[in-house]
N, C-alpha and C positions, 0 to 999 in steps of 0.2 A: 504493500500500500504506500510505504516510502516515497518508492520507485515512482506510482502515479502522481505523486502528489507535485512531486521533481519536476516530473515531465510537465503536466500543465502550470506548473511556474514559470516554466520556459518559458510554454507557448506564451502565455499571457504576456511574460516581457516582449517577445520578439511581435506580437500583435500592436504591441505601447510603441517599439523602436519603429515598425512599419510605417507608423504613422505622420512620423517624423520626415519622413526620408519624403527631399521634394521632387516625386515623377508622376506621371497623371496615369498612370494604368489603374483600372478601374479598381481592382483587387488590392491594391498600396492605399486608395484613397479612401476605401472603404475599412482601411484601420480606423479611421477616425470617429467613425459613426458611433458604436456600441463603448463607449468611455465607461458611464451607469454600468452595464451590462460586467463590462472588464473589472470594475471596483468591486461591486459584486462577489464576483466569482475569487478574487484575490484576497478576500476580508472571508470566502468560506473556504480557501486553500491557506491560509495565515492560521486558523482557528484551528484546523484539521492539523497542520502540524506542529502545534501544539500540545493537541492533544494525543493525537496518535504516530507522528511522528517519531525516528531514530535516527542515532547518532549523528555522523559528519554531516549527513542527507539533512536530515532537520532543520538545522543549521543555516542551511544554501536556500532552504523554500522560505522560510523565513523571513531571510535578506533580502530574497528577489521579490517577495510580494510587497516590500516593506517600501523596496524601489520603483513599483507598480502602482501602488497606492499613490507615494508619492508625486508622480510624474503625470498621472490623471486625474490627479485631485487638483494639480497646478492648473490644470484646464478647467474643470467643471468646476471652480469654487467660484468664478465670477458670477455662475448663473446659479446663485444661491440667494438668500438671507442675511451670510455671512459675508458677502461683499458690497459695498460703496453702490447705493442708486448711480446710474452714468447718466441717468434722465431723471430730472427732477420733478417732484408732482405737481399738477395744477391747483392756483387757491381756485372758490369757490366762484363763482358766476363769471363772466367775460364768453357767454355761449357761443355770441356772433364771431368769437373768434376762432371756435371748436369744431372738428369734425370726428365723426365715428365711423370708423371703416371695419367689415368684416372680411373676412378671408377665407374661402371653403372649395378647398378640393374635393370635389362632386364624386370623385369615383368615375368615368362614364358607365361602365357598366351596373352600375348602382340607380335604382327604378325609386328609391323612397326623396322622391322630391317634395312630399306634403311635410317628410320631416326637416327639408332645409326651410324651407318657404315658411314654416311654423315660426321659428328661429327668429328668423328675419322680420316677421311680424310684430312677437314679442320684442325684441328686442330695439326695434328701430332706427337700424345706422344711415347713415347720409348717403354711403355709398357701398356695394353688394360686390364682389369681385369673388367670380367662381371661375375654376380650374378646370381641367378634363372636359368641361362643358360642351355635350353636341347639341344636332342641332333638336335630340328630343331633349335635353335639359334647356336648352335652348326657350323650346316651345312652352313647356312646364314654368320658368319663367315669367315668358313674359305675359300671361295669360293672369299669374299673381301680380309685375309687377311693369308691367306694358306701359305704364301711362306716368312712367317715374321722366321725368325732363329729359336726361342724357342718359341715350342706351348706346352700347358699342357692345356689337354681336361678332362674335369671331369662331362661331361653330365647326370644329373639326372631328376627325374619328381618330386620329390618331395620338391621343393620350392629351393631345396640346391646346384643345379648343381656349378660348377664353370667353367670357360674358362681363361687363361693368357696367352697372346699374347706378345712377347718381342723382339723388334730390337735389345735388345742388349744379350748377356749369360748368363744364369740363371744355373749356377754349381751346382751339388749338388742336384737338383731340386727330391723332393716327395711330394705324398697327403698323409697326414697326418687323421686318425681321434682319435683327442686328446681324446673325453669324449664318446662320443658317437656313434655308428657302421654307422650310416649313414648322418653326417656332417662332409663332407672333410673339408681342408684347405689345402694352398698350400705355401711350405716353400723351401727355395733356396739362394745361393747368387747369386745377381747382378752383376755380371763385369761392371764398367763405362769404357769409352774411354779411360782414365787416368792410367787404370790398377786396380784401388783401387777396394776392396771389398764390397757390404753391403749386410749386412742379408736381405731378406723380407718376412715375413710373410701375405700369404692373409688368411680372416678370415671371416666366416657368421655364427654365432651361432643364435640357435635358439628362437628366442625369448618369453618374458614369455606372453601369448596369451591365451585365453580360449580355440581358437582352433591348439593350437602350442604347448603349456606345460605351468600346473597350477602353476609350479615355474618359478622363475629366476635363480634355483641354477645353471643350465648347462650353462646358457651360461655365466656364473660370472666366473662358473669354468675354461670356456675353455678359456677367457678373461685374466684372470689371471694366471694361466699356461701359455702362450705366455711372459706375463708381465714378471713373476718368470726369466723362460730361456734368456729374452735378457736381465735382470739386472745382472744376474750371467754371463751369457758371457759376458757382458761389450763392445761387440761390435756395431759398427756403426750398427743400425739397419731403419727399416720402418715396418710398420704394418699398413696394410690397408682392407676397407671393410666395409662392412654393418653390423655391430657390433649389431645392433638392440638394442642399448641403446642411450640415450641424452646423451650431452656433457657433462653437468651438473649432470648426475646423481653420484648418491655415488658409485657406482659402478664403470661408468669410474674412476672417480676422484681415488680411491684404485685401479684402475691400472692401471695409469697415476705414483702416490706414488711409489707403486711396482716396476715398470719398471723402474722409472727414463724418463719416454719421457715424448714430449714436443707435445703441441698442436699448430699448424700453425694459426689456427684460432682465437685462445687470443688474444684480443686485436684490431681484425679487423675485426671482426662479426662473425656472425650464421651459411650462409651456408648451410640454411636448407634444407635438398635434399627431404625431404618427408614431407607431401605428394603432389607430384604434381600437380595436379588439384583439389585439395583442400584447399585456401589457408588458410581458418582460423582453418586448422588442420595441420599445419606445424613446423616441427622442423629438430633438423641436427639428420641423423640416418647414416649416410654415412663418415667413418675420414679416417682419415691418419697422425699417430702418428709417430712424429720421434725423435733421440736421440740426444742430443744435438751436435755430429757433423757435422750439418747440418745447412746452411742460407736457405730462403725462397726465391727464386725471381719472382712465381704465385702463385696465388688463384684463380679460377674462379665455378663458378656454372654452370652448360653449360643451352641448352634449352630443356626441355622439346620432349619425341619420342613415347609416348604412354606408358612407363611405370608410376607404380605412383612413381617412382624415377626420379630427377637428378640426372642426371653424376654429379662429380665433376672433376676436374683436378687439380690436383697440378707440381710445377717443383719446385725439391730440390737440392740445390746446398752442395755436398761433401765438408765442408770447416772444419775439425776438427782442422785447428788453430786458430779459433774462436770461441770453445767450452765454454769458459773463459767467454762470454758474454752471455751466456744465464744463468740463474738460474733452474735446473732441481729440480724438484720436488723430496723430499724424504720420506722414509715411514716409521713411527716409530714402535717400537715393537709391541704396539697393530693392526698396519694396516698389518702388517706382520704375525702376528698370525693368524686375521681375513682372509687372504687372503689364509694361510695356509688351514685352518678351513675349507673355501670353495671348495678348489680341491680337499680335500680328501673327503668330503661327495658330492660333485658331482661323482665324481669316483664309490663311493660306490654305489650312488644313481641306478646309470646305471647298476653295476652289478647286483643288487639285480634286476631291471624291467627285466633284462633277462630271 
């Protein structure tokens, strides 16, 4: 039992070092996802030899979980309790300045639209951004919510549709496909009640999957491309979606740097919207990144409608004279190059599969 205990020590380190190491094959990038999962498993391989552990062997599972813990707890302790709000909350009233956005990968193959459409009712956001969406979630829709100001329908079957539903104007508004000919994105300004402007970017790149793509470089690209454009405009922005990366991963984090936005999340947990009826295969795959002229006054997770996604909801309040109070992330030359690096050879990547 020694023996076992040894051997999944290993692994679990070499899954930790995987993670680390910068190449975009999908199976490298997918160390990063199951952190939870990893800590886990190293706090019931720590305990075990302990207790049933012997001699030299003991010894070495101990040490190596001790360094596994370590080194994944360095990642996941931002998106706890125990670390620093990076978004700070909104005081009370200033509405005209607020918007509430929700986020909900539909599933396509998932038929319970009465249970998003419920959600949506109760809960009342400004604007409705579904994922997967064809063109029967489509229908389903707009049939609940057809007669909302700005609708932007981008029904497809191929995992990537989009929908964006908006109480309030969305100026400007195009789908966009930044890297690749058949993964939209939908980009526009917001008008609030206030008058003020913000950019929004909605976004679902593809993720790096055995049966999706054997890299990560396109969706890193399209990721940061988005990042690039709202550091250089410098405006109030949001970006939201099914990003199909963790919070934690090096990827977000270089375009998080990039952009200068901020995570809502830091600081006051996970959020993990996938996968839904799985829970000990759960992490956040679902954000909503904003730039530091913004306060926080929600977070929620909503419940569960048949997709393997949570909705999330967020409401962000417009308050750019309190920009001063957040600490926005910045990206040094090398994360800058790096980030460089990746848009051009995802670009390239795409034109050459053509």
């Amino acid at each position: 039992m020694t023996y076992i205990l040894l051997a999944l020590a290993l692994v679990l380190l070499a899954v930790t070092v995987l993670g680390k190491v910068r190449l975009h094959d999908w199976w490298i990038r997918a160390c990063e996802f199951p952190r939870l999962q990893i800590v886990a498993l190293a706090v019931i391989t720590f305990v075990a030899a302990l207790l049933i552990g012997q001699g030299e062997q003991r010894v070495w599972i101990v040490a190596i979980c001790i360094v596994v813990l370590v080194l994944q707890c360095y990642r996941i302790l931002p998106w706890t309790r125990l670390w620093p709000l990076q978004v700070q909350a909104a005081e009370p009233g200033n509405e005209d300045h607020c918007v509430t956005l929700m986020v909900a990968n539909v599933l396509t193959s998932n038929r319970n639209s009465e249970g998003l459409i419920h959600q949506v009712r109760d809960q009342q956001p400004d604007l409705l951004l579904t994922l997967e969406s064809d063109q029967w979630w489509g229908d389903q829709l707009d049939v609940a919510f057809g007669d909302w100001p700005t609708i932007i329908r981008v029904p497809l079957d191929n995992l990537y549709g989009m929908h964006l539903y908006s109480r309030l104007p969305l100026e400007e508004a195009e789908v966009k496909y930044l890297i690749q000919d058949d993964i939209p994105s939908i980009h526009g300004w917001l008008r609030l009640p206030s008058g003020d402007r913000i950019r929004l970017h909605a976004v679902h790149p593809r993720p790096p999957a055995p049966s999706e793509s054997e890299e990560s470089l396109w969706r890193d690209a399209e990721l940061l491309l988005v990042g690039r454009e709202v550091e250089k405009g410098g405006y109030p922005a949001i970006v939201a979606g099914d990003l199909n990366d963790v919070a934690w991963s090096r990827t977000t984090r270089l375009f998080c740097h990039v952009s200068s936005m901020l995570d809502p999340r830091r600081g006051r947990g996970m959020f993990s919207t996938f996968h839904a009826e799985r829970w000990y295969l759960r992490w956040p795959l679902d954000h909503v990144f904003i730039t530091e002229h913004f306060t926080l006054k929600r977070l929620c997770r909503l419940s569960a409608f048949g997709s393997d996604h949570f909705p999330i909801l967020v409401t962000l309040c417009f308050r750019p004279s309190r920009k001063d109070e957040h600490e926005a992330p910045e990206a040094d030359g090398d994360e800058v190059q790096e980030a460089k690096e990746n848009i051009r050879e995802g670009k390239a990547r795409e034109q050459d599969d053509k």
